[in-house]
N, C-alpha and C positions, 0 to 999 in steps of 0.2 A: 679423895675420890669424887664424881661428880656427881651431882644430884640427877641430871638428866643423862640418858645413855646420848652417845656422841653421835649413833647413827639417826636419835630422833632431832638432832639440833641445825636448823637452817644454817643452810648454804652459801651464805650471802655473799656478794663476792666483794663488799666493802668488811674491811678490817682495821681495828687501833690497835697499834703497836706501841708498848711504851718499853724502850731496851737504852740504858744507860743515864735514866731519867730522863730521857726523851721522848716526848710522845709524839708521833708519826700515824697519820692516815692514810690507810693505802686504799685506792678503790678496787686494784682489783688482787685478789685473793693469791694468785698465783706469782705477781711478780714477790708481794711479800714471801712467799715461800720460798724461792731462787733466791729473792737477798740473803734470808736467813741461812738455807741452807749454805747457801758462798761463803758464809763467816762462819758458820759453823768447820766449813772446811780448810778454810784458812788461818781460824785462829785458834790459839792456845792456852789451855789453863781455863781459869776463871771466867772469861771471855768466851770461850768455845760453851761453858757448862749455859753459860746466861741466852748465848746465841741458839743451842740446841732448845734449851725450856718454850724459848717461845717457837721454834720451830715446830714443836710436837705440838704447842696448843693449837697452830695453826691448822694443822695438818688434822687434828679433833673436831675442826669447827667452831672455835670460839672466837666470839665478837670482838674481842678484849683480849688481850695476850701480852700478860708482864714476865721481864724477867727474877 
């Protein structure tokens, strides 16, 4: 659970991604959202669970989003 509720946490529209031991900086908040969701919807198994995880933290607001 998190320590801060997700509606007090800035909105910032830079975001770190690290998905497949990759880490990725996105500056803006939304296209990372569209990647993740795209692979959320296109892939399968293990891959979809990893791709969804950091989808939801995005979509929470967090700076940082592993899978």
């Amino acid at each position: 659970m998190l320590r801060i509720p997700e509606l007090a946490m800035p909105r910032t529209r830079k975001v770190t991604t690290v998905y497949n031991s990759k880490k990725e900086v996105w500056n803006d908040r939304e296209k990372a959202q569209d990647f993740f969701l795209r692979q959320m919807m296109t892939a399968e198994g293990e891959e979809r669970d990893r791709a969804e995880c950091i989808y939801i933290q995005l979509v929470h607001g967090l700076d940082k989003c592993e899978d």
